[in-house]
PDB file of N, H, CA, C and O in Angstrom:
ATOM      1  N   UNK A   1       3.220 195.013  66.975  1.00  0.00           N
ATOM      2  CA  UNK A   1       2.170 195.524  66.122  1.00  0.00           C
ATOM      3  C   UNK A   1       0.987 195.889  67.001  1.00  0.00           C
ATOM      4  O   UNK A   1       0.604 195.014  67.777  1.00  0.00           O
ATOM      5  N   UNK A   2       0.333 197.095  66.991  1.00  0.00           N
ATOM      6  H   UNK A   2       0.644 197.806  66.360  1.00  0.00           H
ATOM      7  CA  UNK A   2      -0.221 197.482  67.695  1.00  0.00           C
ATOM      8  C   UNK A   2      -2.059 197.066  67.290  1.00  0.00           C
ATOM      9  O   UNK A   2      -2.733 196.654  68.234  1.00  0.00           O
ATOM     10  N   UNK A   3      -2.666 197.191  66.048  1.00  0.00           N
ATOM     11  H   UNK A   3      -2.119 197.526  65.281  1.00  0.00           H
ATOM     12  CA  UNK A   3      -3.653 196.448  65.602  1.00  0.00           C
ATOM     13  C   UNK A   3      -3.307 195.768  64.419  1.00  0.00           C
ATOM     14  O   UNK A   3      -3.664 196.174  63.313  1.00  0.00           O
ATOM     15  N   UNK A   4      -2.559 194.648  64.611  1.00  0.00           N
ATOM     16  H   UNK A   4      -2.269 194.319  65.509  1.00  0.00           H
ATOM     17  CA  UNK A   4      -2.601 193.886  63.445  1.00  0.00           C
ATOM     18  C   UNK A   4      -3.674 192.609  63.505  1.00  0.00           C
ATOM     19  O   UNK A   4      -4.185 192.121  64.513  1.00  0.00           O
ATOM     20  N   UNK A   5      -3.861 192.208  62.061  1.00  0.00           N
ATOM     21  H   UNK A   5      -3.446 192.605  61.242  1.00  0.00           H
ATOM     22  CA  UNK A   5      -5.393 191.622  61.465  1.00  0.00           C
ATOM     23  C   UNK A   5      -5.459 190.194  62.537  1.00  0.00           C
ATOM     24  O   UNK A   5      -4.481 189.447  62.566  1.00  0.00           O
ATOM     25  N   UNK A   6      -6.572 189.928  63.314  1.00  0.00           N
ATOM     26  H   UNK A   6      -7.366 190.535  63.290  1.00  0.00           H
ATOM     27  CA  UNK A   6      -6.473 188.419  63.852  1.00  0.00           C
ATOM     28  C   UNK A   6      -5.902 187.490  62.863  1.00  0.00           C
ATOM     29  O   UNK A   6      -6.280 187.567  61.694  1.00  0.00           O
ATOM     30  N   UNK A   7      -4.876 186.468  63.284  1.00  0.00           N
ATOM     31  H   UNK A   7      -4.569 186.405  64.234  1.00  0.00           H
ATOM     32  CA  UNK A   7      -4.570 185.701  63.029  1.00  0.00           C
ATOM     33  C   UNK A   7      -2.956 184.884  64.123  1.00  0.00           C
ATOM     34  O   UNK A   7      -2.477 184.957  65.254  1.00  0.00           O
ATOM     35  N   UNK A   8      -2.707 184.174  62.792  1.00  0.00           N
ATOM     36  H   UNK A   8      -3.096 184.115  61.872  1.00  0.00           H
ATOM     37  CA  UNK A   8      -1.421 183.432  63.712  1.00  0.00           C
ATOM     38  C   UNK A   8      -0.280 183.910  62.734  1.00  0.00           C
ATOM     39  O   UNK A   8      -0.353 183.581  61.550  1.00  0.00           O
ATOM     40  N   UNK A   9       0.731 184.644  63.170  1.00  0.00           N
ATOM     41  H   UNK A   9       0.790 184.912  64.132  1.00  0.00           H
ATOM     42  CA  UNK A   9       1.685 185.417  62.472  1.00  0.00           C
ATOM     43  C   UNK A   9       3.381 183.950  62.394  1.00  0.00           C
ATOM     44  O   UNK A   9       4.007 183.574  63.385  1.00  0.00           O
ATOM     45  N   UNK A  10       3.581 183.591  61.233  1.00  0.00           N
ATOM     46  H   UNK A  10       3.072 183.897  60.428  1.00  0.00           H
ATOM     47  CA  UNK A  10       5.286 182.784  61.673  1.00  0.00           C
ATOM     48  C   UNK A  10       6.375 183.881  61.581  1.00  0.00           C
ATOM     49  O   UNK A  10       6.259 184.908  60.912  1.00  0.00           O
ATOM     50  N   UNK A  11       7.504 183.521  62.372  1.00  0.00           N
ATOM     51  H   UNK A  11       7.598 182.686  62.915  1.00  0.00           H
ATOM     52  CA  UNK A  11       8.197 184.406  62.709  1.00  0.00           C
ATOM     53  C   UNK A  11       9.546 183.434  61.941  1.00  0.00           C
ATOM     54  O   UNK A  11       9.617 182.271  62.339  1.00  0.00           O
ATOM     55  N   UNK A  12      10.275 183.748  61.195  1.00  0.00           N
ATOM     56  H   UNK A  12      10.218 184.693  60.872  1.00  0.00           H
ATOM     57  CA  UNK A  12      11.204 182.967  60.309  1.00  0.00           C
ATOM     58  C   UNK A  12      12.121 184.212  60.372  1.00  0.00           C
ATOM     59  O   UNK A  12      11.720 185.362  60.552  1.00  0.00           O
ATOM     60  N   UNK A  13      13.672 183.749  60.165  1.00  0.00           N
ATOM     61  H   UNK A  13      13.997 182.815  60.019  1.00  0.00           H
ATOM     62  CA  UNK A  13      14.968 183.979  60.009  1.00  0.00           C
ATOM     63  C   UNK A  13      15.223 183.814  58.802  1.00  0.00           C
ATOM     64  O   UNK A  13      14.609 182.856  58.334  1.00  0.00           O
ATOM     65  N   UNK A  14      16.161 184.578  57.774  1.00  0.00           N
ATOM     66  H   UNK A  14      16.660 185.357  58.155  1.00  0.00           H
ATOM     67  CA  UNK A  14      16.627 184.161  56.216  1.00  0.00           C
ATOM     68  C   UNK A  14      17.725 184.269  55.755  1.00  0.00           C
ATOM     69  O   UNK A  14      17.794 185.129  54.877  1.00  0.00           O
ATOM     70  N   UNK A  15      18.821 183.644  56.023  1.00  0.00           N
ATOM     71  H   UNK A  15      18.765 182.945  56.737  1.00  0.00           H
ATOM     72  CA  UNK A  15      20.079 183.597  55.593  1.00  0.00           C
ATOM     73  C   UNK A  15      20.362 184.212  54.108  1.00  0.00           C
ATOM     74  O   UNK A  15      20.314 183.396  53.188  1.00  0.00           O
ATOM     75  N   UNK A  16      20.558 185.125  53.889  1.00  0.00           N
ATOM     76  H   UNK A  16      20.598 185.788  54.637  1.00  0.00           H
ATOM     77  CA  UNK A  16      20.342 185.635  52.491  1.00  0.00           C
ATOM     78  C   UNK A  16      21.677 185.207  52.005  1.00  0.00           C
ATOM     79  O   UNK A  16      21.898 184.777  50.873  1.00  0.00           O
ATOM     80  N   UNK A  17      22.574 185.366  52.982  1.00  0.00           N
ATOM     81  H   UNK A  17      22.394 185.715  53.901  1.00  0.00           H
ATOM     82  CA  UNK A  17      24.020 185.237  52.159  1.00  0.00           C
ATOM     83  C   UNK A  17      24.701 186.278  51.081  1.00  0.00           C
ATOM     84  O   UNK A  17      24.608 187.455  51.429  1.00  0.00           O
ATOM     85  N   UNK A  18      25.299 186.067  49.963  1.00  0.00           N
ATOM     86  H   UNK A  18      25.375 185.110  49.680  1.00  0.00           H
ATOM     87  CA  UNK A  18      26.472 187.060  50.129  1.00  0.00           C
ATOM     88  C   UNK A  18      26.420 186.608  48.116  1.00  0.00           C
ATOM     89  O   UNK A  18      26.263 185.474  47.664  1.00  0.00           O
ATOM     90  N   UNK A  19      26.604 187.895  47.300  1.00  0.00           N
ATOM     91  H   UNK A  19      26.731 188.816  47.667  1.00  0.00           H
ATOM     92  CA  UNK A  19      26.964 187.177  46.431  1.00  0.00           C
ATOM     93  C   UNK A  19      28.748 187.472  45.905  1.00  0.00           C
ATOM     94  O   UNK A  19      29.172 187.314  44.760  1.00  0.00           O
ATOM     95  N   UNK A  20      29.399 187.841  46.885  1.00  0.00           N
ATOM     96  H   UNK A  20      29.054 187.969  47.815  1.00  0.00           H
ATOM     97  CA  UNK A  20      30.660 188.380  46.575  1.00  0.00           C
ATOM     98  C   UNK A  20      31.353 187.076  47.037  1.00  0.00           C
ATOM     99  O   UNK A  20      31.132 186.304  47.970  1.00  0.00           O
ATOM    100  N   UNK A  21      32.363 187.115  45.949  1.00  0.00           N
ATOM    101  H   UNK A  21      32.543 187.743  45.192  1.00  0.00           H
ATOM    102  CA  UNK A  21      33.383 185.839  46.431  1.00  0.00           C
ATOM    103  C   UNK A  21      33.998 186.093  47.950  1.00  0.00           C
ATOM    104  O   UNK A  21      34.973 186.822  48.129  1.00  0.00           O
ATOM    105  N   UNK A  22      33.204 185.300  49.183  1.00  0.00           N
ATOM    106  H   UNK A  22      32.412 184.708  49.038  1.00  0.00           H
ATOM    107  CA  UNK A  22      34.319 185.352  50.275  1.00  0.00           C
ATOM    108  C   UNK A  22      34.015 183.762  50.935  1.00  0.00           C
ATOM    109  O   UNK A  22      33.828 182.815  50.172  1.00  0.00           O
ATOM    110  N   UNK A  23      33.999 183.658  51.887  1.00  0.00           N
ATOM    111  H   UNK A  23      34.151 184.427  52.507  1.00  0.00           H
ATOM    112  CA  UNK A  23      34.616 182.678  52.455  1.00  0.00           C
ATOM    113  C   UNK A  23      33.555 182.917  53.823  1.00  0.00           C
ATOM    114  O   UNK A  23      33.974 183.375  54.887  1.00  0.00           O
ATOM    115  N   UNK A  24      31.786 182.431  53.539  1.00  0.00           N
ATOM    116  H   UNK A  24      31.446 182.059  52.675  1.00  0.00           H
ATOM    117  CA  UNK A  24      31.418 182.957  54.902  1.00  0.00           C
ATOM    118  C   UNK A  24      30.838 181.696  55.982  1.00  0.00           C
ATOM    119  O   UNK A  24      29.980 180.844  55.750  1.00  0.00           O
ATOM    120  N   UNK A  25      31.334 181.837  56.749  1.00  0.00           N
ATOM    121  H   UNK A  25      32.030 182.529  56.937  1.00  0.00           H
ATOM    122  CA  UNK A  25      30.704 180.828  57.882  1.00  0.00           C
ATOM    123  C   UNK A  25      29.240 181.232  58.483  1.00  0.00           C
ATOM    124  O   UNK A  25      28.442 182.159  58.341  1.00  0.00           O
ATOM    125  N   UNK A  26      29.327 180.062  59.206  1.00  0.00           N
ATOM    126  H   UNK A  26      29.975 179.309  59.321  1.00  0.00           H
ATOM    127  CA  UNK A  26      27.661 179.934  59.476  1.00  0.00           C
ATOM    128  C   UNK A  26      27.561 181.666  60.677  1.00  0.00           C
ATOM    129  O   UNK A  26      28.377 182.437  61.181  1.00  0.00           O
ATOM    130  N   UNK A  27      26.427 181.557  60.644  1.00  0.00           N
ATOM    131  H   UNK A  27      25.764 180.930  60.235  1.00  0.00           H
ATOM    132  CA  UNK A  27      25.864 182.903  61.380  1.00  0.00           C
ATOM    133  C   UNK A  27      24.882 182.648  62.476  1.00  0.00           C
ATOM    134  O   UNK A  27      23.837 182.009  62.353  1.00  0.00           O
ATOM    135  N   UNK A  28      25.327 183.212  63.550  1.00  0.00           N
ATOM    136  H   UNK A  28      26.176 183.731  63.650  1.00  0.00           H
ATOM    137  CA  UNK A  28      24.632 182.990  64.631  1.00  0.00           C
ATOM    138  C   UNK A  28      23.664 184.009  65.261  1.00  0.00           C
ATOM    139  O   UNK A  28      24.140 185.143  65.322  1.00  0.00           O
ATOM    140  N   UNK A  29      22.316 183.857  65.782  1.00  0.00           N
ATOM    141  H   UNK A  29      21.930 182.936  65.733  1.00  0.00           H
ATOM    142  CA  UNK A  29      21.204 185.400  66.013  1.00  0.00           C
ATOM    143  C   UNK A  29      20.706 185.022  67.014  1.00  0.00           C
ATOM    144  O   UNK A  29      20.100 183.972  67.228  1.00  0.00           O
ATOM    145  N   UNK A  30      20.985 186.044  67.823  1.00  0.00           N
ATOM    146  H   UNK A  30      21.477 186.897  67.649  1.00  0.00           H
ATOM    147  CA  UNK A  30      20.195 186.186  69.148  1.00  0.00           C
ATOM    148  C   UNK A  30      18.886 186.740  68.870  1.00  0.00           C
ATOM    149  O   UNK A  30      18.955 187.805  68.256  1.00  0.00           O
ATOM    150  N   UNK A  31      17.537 186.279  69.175  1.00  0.00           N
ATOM    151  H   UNK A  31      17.481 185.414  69.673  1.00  0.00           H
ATOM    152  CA  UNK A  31      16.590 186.736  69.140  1.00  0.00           C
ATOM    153  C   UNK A  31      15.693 186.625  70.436  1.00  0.00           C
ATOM    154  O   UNK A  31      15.565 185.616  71.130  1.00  0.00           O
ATOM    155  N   UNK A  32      15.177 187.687  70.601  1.00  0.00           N
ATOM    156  H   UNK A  32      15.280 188.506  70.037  1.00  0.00           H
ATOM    157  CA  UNK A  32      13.852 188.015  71.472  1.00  0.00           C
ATOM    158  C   UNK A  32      12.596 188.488  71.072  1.00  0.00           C
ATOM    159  O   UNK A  32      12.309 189.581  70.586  1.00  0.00           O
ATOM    160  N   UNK A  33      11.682 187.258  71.413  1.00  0.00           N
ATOM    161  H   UNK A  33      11.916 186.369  71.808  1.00  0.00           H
ATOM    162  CA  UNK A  33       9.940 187.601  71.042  1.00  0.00           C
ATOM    163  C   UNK A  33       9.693 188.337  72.142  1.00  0.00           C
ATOM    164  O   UNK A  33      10.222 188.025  73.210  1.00  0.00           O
ATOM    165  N   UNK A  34       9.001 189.231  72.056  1.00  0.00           N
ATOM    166  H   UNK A  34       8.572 189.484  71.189  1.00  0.00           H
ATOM    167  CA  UNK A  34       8.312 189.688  73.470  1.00  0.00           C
ATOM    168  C   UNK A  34       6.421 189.953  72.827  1.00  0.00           C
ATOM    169  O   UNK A  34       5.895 190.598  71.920  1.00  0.00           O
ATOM    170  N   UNK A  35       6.006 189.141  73.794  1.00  0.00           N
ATOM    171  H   UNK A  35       6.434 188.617  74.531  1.00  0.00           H
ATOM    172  CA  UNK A  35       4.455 189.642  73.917  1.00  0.00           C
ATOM    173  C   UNK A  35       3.970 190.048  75.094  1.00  0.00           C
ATOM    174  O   UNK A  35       4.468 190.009  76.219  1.00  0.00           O
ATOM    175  N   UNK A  36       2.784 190.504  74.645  1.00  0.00           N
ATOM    176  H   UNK A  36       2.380 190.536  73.731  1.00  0.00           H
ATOM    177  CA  UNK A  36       2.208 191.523  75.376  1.00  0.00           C
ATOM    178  C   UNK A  36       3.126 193.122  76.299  1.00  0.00           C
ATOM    179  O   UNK A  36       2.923 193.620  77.406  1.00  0.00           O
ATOM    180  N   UNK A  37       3.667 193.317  75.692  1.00  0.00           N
ATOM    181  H   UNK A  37       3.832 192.913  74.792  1.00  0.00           H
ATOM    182  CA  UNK A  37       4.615 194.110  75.573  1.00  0.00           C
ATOM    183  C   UNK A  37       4.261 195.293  77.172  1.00  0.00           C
ATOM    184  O   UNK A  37       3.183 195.864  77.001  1.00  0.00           O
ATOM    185  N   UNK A  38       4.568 195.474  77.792  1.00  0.00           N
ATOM    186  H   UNK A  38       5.443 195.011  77.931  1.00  0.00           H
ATOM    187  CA  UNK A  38       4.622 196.029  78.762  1.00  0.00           C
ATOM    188  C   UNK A  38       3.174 196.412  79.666  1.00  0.00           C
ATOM    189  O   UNK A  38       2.578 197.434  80.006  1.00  0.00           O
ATOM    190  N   UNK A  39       3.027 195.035  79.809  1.00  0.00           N
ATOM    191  H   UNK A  39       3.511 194.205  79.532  1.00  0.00           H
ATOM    192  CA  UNK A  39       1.410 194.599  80.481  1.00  0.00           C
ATOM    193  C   UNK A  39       1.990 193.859  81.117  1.00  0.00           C
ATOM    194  O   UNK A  39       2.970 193.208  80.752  1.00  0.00           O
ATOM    195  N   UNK A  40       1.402 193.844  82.310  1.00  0.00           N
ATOM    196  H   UNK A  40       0.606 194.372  82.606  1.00  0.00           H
ATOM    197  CA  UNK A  40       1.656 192.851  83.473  1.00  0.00           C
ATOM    198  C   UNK A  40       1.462 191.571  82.646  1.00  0.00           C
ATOM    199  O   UNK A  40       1.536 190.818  83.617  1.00  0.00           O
ATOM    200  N   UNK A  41       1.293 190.832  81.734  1.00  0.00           N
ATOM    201  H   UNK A  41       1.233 191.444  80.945  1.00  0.00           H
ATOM    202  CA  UNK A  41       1.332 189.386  81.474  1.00  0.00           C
ATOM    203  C   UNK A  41       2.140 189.125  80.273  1.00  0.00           C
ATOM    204  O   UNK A  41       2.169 188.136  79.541  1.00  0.00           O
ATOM    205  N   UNK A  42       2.988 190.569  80.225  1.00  0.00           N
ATOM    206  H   UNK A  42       2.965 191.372  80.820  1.00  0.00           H
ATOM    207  CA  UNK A  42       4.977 190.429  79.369  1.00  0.00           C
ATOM    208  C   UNK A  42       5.017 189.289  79.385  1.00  0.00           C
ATOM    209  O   UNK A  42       4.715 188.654  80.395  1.00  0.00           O
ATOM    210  N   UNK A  43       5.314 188.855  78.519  1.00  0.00           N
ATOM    211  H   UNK A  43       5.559 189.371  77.699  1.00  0.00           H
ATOM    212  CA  UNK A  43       6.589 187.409  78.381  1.00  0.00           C
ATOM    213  C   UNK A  43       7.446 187.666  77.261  1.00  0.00           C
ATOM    214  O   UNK A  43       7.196 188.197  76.179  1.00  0.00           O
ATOM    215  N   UNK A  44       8.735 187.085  77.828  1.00  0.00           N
ATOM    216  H   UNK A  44       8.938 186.653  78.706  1.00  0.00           H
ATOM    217  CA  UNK A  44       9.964 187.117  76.658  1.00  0.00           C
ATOM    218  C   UNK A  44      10.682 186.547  76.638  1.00  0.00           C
ATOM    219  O   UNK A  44      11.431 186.557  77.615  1.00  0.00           O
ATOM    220  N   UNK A  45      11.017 185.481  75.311  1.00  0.00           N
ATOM    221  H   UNK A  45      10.410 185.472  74.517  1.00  0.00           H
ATOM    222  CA  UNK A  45      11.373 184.302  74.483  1.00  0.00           C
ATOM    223  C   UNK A  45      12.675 184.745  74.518  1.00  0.00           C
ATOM    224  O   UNK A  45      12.461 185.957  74.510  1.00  0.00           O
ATOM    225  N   UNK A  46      13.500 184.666  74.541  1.00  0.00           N
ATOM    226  H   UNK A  46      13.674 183.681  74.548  1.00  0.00           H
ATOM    227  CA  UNK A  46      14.825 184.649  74.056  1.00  0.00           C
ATOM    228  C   UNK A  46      15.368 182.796  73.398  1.00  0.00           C
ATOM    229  O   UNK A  46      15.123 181.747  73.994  1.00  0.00           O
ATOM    230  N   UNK A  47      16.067 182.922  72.153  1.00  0.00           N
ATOM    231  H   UNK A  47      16.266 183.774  71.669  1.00  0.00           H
ATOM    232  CA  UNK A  47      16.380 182.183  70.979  1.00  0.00           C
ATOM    233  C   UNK A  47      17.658 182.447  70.978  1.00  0.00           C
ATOM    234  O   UNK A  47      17.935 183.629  71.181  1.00  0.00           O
ATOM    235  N   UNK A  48      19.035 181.297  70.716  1.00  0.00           N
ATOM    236  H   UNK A  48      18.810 180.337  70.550  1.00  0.00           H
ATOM    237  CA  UNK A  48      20.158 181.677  69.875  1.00  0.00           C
ATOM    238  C   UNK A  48      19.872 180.712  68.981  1.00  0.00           C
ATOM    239  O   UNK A  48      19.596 179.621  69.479  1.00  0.00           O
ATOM    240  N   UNK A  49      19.849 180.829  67.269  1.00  0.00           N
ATOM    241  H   UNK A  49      20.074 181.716  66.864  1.00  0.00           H
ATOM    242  CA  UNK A  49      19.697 180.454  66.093  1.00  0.00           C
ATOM    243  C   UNK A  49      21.322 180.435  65.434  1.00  0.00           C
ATOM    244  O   UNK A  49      22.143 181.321  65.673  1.00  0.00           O
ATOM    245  N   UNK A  50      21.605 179.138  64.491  1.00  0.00           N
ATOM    246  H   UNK A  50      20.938 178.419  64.297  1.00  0.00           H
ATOM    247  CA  UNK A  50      22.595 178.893  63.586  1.00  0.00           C
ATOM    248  C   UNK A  50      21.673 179.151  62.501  1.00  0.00           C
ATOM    249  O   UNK A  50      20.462 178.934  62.504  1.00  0.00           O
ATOM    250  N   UNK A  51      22.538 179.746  61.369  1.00  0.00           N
ATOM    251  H   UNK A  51      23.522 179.922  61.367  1.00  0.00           H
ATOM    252  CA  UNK A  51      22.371 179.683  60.072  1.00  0.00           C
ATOM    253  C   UNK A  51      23.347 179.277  59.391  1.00  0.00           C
ATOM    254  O   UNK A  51      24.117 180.147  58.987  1.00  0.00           O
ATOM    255  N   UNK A  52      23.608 177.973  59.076  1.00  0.00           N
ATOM    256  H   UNK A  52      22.982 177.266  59.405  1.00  0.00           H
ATOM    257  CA  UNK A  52      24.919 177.621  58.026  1.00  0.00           C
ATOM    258  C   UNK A  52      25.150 178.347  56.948  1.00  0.00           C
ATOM    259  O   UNK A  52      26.101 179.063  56.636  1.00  0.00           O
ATOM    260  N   UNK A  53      23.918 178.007  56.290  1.00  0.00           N
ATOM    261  H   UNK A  53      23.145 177.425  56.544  1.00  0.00           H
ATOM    262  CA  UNK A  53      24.187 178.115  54.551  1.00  0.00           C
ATOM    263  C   UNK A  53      23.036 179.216  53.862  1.00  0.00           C
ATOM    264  O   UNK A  53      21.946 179.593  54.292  1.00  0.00           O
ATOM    265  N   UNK A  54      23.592 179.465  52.927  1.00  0.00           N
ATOM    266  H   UNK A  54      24.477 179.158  52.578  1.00  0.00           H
ATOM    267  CA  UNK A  54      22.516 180.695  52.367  1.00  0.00           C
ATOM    268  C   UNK A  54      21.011 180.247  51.758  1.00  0.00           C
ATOM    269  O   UNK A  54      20.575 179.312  51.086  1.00  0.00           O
ATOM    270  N   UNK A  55      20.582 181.217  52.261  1.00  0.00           N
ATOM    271  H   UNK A  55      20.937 181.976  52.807  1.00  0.00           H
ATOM    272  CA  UNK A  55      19.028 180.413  51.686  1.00  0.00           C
ATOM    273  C   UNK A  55      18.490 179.878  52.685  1.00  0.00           C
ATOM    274  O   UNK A  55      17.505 179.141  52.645  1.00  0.00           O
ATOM    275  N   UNK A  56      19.016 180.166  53.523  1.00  0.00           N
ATOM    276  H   UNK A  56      19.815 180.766  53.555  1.00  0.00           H
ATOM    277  CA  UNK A  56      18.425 178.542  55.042  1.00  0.00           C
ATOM    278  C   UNK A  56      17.705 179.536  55.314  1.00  0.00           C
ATOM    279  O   UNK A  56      18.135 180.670  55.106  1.00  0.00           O
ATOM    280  N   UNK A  57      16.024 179.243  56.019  1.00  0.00           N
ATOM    281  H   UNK A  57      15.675 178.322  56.187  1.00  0.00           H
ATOM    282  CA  UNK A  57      15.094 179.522  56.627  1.00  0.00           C
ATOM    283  C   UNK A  57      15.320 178.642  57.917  1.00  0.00           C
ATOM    284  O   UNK A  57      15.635 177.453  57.874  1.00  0.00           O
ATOM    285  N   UNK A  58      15.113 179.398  59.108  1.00  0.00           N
ATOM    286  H   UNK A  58      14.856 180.364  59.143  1.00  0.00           H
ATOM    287  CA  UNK A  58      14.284 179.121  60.177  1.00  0.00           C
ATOM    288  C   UNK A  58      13.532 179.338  60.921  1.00  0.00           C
ATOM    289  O   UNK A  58      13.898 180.354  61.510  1.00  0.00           O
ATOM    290  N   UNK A  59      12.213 178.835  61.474  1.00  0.00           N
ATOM    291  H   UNK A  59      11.915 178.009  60.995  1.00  0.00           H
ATOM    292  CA  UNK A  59      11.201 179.177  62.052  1.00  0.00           C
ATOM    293  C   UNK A  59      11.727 179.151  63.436  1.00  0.00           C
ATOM    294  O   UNK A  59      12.329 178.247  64.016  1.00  0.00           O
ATOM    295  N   UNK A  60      11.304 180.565  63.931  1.00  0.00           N
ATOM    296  H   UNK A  60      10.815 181.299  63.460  1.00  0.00           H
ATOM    297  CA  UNK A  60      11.869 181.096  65.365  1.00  0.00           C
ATOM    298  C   UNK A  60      10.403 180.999  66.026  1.00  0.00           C
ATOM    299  O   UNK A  60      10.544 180.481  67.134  1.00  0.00           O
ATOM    300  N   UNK A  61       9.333 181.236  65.827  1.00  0.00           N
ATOM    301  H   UNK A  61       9.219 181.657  64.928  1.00  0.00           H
ATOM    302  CA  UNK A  61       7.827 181.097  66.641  1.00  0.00           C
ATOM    303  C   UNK A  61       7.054 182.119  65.949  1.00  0.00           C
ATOM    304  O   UNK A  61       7.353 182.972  65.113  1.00  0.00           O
ATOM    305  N   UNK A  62       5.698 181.704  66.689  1.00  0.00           N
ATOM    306  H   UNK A  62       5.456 181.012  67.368  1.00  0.00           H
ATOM    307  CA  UNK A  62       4.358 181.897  65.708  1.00  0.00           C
ATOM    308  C   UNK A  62       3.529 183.068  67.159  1.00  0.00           C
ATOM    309  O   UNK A  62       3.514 182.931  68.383  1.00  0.00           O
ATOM    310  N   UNK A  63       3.049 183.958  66.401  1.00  0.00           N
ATOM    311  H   UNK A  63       3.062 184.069  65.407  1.00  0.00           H
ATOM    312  CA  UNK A  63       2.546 184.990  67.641  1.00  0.00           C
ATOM    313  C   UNK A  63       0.829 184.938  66.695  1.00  0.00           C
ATOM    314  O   UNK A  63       0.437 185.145  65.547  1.00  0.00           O
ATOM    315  N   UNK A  64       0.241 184.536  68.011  1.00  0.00           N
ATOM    316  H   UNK A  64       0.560 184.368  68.944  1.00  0.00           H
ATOM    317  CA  UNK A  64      -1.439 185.148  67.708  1.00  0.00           C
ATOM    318  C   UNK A  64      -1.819 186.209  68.115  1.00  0.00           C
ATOM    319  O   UNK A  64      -1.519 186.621  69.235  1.00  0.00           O
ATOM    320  N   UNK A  65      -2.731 187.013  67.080  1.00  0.00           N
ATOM    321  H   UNK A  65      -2.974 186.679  66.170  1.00  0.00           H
ATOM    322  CA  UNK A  65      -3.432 188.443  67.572  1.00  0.00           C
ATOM    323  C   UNK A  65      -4.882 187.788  67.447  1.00  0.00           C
ATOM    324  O   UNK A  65      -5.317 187.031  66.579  1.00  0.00           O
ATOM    325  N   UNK A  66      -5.485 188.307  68.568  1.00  0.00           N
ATOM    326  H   UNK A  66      -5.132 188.923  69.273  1.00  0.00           H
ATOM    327  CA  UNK A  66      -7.177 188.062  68.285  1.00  0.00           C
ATOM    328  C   UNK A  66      -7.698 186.711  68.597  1.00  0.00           C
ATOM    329  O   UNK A  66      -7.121 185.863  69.278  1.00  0.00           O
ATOM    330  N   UNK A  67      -8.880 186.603  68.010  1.00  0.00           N
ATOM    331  H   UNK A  67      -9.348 187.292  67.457  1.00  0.00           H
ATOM    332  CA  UNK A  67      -9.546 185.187  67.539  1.00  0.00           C
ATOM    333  C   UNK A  67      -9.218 184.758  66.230  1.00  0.00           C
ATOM    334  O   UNK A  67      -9.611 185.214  65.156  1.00  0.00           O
ATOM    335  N   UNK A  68      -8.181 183.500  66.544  1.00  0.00           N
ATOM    336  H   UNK A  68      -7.862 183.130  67.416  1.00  0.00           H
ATOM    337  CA  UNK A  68      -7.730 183.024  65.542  1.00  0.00           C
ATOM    338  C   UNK A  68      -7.724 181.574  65.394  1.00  0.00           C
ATOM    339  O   UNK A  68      -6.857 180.741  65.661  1.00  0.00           O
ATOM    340  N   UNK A  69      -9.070 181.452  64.830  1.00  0.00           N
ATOM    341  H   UNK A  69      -9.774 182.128  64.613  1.00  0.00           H
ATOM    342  CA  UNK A  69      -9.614 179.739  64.440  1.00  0.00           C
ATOM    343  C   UNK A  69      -9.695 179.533  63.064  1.00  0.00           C
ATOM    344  O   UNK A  69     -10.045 178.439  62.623  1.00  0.00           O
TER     345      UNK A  69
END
């Protein structure tokens, strides 16, 4: 996000799941945060996340823009 509002942003995953009769196993997500995005002070998170069951939330990380007290 290029000007988004100061604050502290959560970054969550959402297993939505399926409403068709099948047979689904848990789900696995590779994720990458990257901040400061192609500035010499880049950094990048890489995450592998399980999702069993539908409906499951997980919090992957929290990114600050600005002054955020």
């Amino acid at each position: 996000m290029r000007r988004a509002q100061p604050g502290t942003y959560r970054i969550q995953v959402d297993y939505y799941g399926t409403s068709a009769r099948k047979i689904l196993g848990p789900v696995t997500l590779q994720v990458e945060m990257i901040t400061n995005y192609g500035r010499p002070n880049e950094q990048r998170r890489a995450r592998t996340l399980r999702l069993a069951t539908a409906k499951e939330v997980v919090d992957v990380g929290e990114v600050a823009f600005g002054a955020s007290k």
